[in-house]
C-alpha positions as CSV (number, residue, x, y, z in Angstrom):
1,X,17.5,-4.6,-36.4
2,X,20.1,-5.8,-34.2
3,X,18.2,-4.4,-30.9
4,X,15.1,-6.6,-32.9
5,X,16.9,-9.9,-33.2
6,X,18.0,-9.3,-29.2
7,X,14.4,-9.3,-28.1
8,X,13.5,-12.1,-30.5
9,X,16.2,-14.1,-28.6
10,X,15.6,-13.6,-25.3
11,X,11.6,-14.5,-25.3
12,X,12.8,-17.4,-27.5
13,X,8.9,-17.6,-28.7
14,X,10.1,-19.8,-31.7
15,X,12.2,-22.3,-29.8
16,X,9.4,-23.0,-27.2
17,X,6.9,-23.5,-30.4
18,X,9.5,-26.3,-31.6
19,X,10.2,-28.1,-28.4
20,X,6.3,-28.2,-27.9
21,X,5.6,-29.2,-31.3
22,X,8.3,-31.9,-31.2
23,X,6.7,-33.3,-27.8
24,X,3.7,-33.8,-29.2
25,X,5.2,-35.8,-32.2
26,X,4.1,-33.0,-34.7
27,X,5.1,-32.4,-37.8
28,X,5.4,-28.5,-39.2
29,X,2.5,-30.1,-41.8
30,X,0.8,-31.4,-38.7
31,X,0.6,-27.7,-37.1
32,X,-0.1,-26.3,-40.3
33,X,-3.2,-27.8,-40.6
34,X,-4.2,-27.6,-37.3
35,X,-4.1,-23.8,-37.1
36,X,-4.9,-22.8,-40.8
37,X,-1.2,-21.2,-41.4
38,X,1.3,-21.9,-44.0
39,X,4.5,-24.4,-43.4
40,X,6.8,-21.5,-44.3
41,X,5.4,-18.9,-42.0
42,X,5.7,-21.5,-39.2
43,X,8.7,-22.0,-40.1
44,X,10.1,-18.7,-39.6
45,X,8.0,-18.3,-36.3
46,X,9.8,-21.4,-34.9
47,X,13.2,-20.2,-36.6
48,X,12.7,-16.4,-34.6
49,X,12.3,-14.7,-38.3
50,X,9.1,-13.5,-37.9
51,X,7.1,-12.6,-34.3
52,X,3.5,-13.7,-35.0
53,X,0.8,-11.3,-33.5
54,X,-1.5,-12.8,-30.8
55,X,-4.0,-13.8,-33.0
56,X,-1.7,-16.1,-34.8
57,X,0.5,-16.8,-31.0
58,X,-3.5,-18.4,-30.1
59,X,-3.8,-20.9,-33.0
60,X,-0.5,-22.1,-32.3
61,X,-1.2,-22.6,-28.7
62,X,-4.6,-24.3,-29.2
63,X,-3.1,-26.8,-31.7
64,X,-0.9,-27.9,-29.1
65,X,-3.0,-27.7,-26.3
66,X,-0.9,-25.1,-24.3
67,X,-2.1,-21.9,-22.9
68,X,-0.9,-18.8,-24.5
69,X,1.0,-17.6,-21.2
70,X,3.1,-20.8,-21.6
71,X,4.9,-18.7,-24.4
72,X,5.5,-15.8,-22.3
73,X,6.5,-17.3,-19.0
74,X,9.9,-18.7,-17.8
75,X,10.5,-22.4,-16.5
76,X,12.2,-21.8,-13.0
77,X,9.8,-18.6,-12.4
78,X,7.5,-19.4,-9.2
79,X,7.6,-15.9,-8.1
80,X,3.9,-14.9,-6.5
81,X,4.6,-10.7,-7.5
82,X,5.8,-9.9,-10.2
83,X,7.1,-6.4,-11.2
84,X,7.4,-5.1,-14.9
85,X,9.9,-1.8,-14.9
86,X,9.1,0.2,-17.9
87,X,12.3,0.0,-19.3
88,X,12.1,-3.8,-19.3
89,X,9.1,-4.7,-20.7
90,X,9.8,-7.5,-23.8
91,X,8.7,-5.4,-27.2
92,X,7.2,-7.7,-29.8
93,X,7.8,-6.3,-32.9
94,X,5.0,-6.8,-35.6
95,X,7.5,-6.9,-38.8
96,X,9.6,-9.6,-40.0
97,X,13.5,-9.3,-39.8
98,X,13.1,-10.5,-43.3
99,X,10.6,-8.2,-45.3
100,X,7.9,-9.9,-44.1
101,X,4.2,-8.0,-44.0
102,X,4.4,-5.6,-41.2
103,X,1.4,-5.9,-38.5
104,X,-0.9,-3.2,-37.6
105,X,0.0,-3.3,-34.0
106,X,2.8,-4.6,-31.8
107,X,3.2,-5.2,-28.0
108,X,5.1,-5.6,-25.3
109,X,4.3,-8.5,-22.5
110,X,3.4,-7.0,-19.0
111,X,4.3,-10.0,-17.5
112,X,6.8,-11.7,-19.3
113,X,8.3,-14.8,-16.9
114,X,5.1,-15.0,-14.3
115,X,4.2,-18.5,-14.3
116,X,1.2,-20.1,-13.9
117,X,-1.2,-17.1,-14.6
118,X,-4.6,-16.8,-16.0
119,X,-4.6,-13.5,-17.7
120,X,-1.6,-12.2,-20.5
121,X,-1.4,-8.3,-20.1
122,X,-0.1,-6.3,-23.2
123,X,0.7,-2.6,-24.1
124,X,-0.2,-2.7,-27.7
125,X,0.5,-0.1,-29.8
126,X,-1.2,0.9,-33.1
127,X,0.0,1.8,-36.6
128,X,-2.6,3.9,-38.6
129,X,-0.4,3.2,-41.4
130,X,-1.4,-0.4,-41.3
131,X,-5.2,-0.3,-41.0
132,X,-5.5,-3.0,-43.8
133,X,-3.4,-5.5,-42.4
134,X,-6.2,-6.2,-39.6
135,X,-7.9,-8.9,-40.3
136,X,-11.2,-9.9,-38.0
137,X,-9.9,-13.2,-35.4
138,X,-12.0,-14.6,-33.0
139,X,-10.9,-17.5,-30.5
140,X,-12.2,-18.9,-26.8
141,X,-11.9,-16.5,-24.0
142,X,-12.1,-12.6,-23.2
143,X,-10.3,-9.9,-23.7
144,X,-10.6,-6.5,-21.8
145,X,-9.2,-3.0,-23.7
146,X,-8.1,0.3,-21.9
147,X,-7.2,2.8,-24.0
148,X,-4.3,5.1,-23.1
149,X,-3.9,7.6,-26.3
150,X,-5.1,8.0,-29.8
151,X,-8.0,6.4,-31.2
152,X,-9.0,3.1,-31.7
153,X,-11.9,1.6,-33.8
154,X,-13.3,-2.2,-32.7
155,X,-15.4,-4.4,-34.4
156,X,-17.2,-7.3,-32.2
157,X,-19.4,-9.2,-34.4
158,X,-22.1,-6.9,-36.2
159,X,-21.0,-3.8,-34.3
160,X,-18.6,-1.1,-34.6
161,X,-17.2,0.9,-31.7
162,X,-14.8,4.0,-31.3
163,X,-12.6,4.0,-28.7
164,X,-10.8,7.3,-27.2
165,X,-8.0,7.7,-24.3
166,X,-10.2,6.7,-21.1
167,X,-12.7,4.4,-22.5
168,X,-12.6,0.7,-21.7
169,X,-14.1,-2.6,-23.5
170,X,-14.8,-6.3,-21.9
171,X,-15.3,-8.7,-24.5
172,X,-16.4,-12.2,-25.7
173,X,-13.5,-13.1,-27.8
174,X,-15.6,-16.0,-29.2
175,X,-16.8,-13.4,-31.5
176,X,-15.2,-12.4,-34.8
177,X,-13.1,-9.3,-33.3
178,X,-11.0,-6.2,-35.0
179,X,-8.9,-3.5,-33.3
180,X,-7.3,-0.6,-35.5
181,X,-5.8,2.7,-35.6
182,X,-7.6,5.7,-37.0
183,X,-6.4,8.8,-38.3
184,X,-2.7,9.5,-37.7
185,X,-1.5,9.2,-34.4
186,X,0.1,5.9,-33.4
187,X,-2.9,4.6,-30.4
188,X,-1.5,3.1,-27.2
189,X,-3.7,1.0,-24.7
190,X,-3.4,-2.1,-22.4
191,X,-4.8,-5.6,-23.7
192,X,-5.7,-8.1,-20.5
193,X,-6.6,-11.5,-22.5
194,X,-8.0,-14.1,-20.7
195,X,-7.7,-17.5,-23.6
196,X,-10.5,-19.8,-22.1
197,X,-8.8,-23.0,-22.7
C-alpha cells in the first residue's frame, strides 16, 4: 500500500484536478454535475484516495476543458523524445487505498511527463476477476488496442469482438465501448487514445 500511495503522489492526478477546478472557479458540486459523478468520489480523486480509470480521468477533463494528457504530463517538460524504461513506467492502480470498488483493469502511462502530445499510450492490464465492474463508456475521439497476452472481449456499439495476443482494434470512441478479461489469465495490451477535444 505504501509503494501505492508513492505512485499516487508522484503523478499528483488529484492535485492537478483541484488547481484546475479552482481556476475555473468550480465548485466540487459544479464538477459533479458536469461529469455525472458523485461529490464524494471527486473528492477522494482530488484528495489522491482513489485513482479514477480513464473513463472517469475523460469526464473530468471535458468538464474543464483540458485534454486528458494535461493529467499525465509535467510543467517544465519540453523534451521532443521521450523514453519510458520499463521499470519506470507510472502504475495506476484501479483500487482505492480506502476499500473502494476495485476496477477491472489498471495501467501504467507510456508517456508520463511528454508535454504537449496528441495521443496517451497505456499498458493496461486486465482482471478477469472483475468482469462486472466494466461498465460501457463512450466519449469524443479514438482509441487503438494491441493486445499482448490473454484474451480480451470488446463491445463497440451493437457488436461484440474477441481479442487474442496479436490482434489489433482502431476505434470510434464516440460509441458506447467495453473492454474485459475472459477466462482466467490476467490480459495485457497497449491502449493509444487519441480524446478529440
Amino acid at each position: 500500500m505504501d509503494e501505492f500511495r508513492s505512485e499516487v503522489r508522484e503523478l499528483q492526478i488529484g492535485q492537478k484536478i483541484r488547481v484546475l477546478r479552482l481556476k475555473r472557479r468550480m465548485t466540487l458540486q459544479d464538477l459533479s454535475e458536469a461529469t455525472e459523478l458523485s461529490k464524494p468520489l471527486l473528492s477522494q480523486v482530488e484528495n489522491d484516495q482513489v485513482i479514477p480509470p480513464l473513463a472517469t480521468l475523460l469526464r473530468i477533463a471535458k468538464a474543464l476543458k483540458m485534454p486528458l494528457q494535461t493529467f499525465f504530463e509535467e510543467e517544465d517538460n519540453h523534451q521532443k523524445c521521450l523514453v519510458v524504461r520499463a521499470d519506470d513506467a507510472e502504475r495506476m492502480n484501479r483500487q482505492s487505498s480506502h476499500g473502494g470498488a476495485p476496477q477491472p483493469y489498471f495501467y501504467h502511462s507510456l508517456a508520463y511527463g511528454k508535454k504537449h502530445k496528441h495521443m496517451e499510450p497505456f499498458l493496461v492490464e486486465f482482471d478477469p476477476g472483475q468482469t462486472d465492474q466494466a461498465q460501457p463508456v463512450c466519449h469524443p475521439g479514438e482509441e487503438f488496442f494491441y493486445i499482448l497476452e490473454g484474451q480480451v472481449e470488446l463491445t463497440h456499439g451493437t457488436e461484440t469482438y474477441i481479442l487474442n495476443p496479436g490482434d489489433s482494434v482502431y476505434w470510434d470512441s464516440n460509441e458506447p465501448h467495453r473492454l474485459r478479461a475472459l477466462g482466467t489469465q490476467v490480459a495485457h495490451g497497449i491502449a493509444v487514445l487519441y480524446p478529440r477535444n
